[in-house]
C-alpha atoms as an extended CHARMM CRD file, in Angstrom:
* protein
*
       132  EXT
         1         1  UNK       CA              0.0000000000        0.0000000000        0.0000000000  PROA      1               0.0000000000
         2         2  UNK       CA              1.3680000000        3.4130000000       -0.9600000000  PROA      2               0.0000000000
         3         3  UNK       CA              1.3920000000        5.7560000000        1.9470000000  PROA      3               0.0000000000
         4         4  UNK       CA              2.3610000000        8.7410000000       -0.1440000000  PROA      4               0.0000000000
         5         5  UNK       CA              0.4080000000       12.2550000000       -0.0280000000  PROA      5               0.0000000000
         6         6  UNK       CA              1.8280000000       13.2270000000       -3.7350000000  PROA      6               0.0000000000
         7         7  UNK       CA              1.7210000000       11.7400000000       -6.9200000000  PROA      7               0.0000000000
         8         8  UNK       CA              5.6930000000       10.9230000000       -8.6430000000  PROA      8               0.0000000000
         9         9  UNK       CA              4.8220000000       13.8130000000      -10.6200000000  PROA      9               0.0000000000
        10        10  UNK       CA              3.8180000000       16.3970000000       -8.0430000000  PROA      10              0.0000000000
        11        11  UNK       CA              6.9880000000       15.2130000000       -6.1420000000  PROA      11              0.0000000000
        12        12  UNK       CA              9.5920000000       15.7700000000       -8.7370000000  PROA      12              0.0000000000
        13        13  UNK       CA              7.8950000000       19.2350000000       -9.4170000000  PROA      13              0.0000000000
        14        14  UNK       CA              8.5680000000       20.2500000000       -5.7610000000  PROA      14              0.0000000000
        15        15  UNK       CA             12.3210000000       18.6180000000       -5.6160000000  PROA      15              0.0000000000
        16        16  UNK       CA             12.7120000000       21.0250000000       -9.2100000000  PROA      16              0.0000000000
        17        17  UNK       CA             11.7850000000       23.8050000000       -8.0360000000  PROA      17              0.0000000000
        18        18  UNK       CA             13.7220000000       24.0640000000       -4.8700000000  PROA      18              0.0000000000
        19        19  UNK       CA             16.9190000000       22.6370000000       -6.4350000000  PROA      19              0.0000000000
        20        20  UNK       CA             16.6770000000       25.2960000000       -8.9390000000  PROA      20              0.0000000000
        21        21  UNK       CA             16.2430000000       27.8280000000       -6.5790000000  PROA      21              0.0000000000
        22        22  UNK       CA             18.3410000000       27.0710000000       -3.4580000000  PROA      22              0.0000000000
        23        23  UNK       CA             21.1030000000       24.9440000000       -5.4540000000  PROA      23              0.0000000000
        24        24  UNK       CA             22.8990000000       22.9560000000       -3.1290000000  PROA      24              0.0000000000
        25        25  UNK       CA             22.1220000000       24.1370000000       -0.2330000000  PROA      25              0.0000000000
        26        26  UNK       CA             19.0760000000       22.4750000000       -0.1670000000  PROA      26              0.0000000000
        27        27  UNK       CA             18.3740000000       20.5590000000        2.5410000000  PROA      27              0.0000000000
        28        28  UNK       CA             15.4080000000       18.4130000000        2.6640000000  PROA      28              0.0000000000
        29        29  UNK       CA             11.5740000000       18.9980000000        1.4940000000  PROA      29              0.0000000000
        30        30  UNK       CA              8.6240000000       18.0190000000        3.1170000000  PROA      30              0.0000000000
        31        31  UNK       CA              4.9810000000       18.2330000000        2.2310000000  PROA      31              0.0000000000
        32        32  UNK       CA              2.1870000000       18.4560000000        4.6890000000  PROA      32              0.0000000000
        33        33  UNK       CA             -1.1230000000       18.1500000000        5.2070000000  PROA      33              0.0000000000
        34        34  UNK       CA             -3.6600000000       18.7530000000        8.4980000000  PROA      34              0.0000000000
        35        35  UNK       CA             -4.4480000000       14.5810000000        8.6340000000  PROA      35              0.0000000000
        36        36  UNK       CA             -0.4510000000       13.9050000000        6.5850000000  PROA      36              0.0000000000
        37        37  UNK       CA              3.6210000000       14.4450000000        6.1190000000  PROA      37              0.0000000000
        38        38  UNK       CA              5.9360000000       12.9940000000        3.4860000000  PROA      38              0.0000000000
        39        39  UNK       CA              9.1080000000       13.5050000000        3.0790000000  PROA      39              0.0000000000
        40        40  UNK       CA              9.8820000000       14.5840000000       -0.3230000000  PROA      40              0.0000000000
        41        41  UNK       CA             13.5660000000       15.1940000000       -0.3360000000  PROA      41              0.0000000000
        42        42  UNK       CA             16.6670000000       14.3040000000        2.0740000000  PROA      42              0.0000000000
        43        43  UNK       CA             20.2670000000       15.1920000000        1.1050000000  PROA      43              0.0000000000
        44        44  UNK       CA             22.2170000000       12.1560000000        1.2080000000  PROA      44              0.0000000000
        45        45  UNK       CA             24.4580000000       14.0310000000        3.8290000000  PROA      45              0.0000000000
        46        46  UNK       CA             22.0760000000       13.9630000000        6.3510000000  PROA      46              0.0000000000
        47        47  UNK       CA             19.7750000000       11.8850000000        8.3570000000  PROA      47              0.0000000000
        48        48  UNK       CA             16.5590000000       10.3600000000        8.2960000000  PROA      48              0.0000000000
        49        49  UNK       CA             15.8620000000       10.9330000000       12.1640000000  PROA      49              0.0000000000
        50        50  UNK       CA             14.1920000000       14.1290000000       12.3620000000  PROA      50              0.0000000000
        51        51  UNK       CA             10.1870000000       13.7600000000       13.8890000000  PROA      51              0.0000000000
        52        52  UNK       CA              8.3690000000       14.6590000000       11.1780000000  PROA      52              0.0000000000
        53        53  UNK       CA              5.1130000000       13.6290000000       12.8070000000  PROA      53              0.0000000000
        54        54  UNK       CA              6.3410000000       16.6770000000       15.3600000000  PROA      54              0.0000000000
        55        55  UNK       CA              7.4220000000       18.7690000000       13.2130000000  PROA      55              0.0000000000
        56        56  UNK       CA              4.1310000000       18.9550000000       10.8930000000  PROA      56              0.0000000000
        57        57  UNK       CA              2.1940000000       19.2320000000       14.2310000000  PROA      57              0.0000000000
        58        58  UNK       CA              4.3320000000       22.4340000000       14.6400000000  PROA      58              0.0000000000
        59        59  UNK       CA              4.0660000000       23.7460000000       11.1350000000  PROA      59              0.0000000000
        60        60  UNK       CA              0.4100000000       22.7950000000       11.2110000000  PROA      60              0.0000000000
        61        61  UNK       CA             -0.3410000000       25.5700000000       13.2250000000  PROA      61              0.0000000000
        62        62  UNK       CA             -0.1310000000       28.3860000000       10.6660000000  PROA      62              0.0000000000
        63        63  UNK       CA             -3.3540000000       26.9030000000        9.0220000000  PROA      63              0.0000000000
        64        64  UNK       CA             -5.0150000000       28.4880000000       12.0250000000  PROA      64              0.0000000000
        65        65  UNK       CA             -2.5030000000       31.7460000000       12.5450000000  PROA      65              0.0000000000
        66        66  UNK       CA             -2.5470000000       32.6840000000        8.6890000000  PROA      66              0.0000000000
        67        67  UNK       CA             -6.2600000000       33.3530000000        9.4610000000  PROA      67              0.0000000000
        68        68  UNK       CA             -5.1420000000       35.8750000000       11.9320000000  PROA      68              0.0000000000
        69        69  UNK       CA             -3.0970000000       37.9370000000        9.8210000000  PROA      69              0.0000000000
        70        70  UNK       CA             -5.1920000000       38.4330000000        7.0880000000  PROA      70              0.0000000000
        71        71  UNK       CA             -6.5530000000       42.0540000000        6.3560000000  PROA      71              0.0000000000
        72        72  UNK       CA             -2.9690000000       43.4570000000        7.9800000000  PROA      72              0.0000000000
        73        73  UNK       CA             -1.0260000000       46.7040000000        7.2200000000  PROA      73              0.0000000000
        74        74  UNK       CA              1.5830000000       43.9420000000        6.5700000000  PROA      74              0.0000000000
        75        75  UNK       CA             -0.1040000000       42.8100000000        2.9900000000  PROA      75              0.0000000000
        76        76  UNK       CA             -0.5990000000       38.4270000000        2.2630000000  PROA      76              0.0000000000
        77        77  UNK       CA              1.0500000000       36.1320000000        4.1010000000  PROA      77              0.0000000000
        78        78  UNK       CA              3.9470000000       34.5580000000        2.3710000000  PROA      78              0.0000000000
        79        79  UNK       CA              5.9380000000       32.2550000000        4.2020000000  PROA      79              0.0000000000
        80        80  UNK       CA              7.5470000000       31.4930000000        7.6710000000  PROA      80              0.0000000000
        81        81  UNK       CA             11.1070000000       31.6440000000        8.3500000000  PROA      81              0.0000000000
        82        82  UNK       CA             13.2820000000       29.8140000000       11.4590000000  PROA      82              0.0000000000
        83        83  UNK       CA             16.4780000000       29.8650000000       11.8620000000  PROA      83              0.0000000000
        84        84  UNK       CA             18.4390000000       27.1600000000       13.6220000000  PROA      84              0.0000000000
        85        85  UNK       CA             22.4270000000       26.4590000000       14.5590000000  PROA      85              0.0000000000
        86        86  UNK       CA             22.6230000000       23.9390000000       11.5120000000  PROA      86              0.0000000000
        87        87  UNK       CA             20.1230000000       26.1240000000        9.3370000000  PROA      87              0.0000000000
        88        88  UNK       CA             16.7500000000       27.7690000000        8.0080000000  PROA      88              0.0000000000
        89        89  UNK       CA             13.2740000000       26.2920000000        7.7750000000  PROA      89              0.0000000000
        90        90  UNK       CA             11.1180000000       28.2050000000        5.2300000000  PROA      90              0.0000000000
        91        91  UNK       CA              6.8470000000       26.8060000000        5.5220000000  PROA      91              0.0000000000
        92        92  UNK       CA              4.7470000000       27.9050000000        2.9680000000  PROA      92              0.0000000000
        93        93  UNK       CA              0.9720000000       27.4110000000        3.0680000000  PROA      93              0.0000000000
        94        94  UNK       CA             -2.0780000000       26.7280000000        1.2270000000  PROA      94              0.0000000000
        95        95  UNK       CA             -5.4800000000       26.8140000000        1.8130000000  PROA      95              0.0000000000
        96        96  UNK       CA             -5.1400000000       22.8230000000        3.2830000000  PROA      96              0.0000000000
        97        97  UNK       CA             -1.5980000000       21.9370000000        2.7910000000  PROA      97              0.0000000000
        98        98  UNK       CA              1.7490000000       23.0440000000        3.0470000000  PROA      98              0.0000000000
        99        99  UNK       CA              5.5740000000       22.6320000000        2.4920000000  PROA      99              0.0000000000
       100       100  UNK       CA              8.7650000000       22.8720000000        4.9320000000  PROA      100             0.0000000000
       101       101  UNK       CA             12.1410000000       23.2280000000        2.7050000000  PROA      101             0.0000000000
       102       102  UNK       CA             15.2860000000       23.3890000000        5.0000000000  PROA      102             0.0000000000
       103       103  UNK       CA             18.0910000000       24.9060000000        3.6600000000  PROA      103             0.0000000000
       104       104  UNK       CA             21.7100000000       25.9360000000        4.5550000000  PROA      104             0.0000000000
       105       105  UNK       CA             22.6230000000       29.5350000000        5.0120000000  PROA      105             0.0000000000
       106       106  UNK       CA             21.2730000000       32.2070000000        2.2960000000  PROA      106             0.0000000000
       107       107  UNK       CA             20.3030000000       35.3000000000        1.4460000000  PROA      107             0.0000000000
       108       108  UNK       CA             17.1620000000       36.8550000000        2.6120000000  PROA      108             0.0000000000
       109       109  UNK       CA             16.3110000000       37.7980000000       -0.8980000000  PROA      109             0.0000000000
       110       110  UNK       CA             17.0990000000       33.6690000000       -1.9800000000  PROA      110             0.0000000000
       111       111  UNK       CA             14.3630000000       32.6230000000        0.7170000000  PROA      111             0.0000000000
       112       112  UNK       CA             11.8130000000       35.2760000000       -0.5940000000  PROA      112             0.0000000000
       113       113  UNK       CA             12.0720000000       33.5150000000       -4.4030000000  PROA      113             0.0000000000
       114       114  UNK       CA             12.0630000000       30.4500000000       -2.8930000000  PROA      114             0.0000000000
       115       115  UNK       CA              8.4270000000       31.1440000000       -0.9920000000  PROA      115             0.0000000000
       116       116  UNK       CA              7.5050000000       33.0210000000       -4.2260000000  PROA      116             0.0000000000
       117       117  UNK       CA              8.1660000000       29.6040000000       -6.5810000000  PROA      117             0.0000000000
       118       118  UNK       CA              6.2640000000       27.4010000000       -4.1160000000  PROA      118             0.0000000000
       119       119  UNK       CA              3.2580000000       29.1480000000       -3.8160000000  PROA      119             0.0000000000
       120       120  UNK       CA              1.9550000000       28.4070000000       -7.3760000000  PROA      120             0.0000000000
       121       121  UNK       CA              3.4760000000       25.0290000000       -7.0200000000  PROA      121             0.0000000000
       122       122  UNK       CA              1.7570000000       23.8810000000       -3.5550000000  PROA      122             0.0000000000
       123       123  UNK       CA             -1.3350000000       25.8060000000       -5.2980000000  PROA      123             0.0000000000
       124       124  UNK       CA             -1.4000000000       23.0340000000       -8.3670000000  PROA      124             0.0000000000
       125       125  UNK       CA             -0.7090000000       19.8150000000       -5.9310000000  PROA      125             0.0000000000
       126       126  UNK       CA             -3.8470000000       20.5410000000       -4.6440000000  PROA      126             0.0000000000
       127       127  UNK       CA             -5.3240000000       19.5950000000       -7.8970000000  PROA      127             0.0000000000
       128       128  UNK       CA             -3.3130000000       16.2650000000       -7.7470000000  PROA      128             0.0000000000
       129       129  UNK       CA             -3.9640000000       13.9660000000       -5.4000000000  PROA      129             0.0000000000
       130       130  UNK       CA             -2.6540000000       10.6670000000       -4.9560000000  PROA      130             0.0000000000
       131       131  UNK       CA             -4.3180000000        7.4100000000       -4.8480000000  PROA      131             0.0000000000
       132       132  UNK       CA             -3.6800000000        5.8860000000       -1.4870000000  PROA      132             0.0000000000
């Protein structure tokens, strides 16, 4: 049984469009859902022993806190940011779904193209579903 959230197809779009934009300092990719998380990318450098369960719990909660800054002085919502010793963590969100990409070190402007590329992407997933 295939346990997978995306489709192949919807998974190679995301790994394409972060590898073109952050180059190799892309760290993993992970798509998420309110009921789901797969991972869609791992460097080969690293580890598979992060908690992604915990982490999408985390990340879940800007389904509800996107709500709460609509209508600001700020403008739209674009994406989240944290920064850790080993690196950055950039969510983006869509209406039901969303994406963490971790990344090394870059340049604020390289994170704002990055949350600018996924937004159409994670927008057109939602329009392919897998088959579980």
């Amino acid at each position: 049984m295939d346990d997978s959230l995306l489709t192949q197809t919807a998974r190679e779009e995301l790994v394409s469009a972060c590898r073109t934009t952050v180059g190799d300092e892309l760290r993993s990719i992970t798509f998420f859902t309110d009921d789901g998380v797969e991972q869609v990318y791992l460097r080969s450098d690293l580890s598979r022993t992060a908690d992604l369960v915990g982490f999408a719990e985390q990340e879940r909660l800007g389904f509800r806190s996107q709500q709460a800054y609509r209508e600001t002085q700020l403008g739209e919502y674009v994406a989240t940011v944290r920064m850790f010793e080993h690196g950055y963590l950039v969510r983006v969100l869509d209406e039901s779904s969303g994406v963490w990409v971790t990344a090394d070190s870059m340049s604020i402007e390289r994170f704002e193209e990055l949350a600018s590329v996924l937004k159409p992407v994670l927008a057109d997933l939602e329009t392919e579903p897998a088959s579980r």
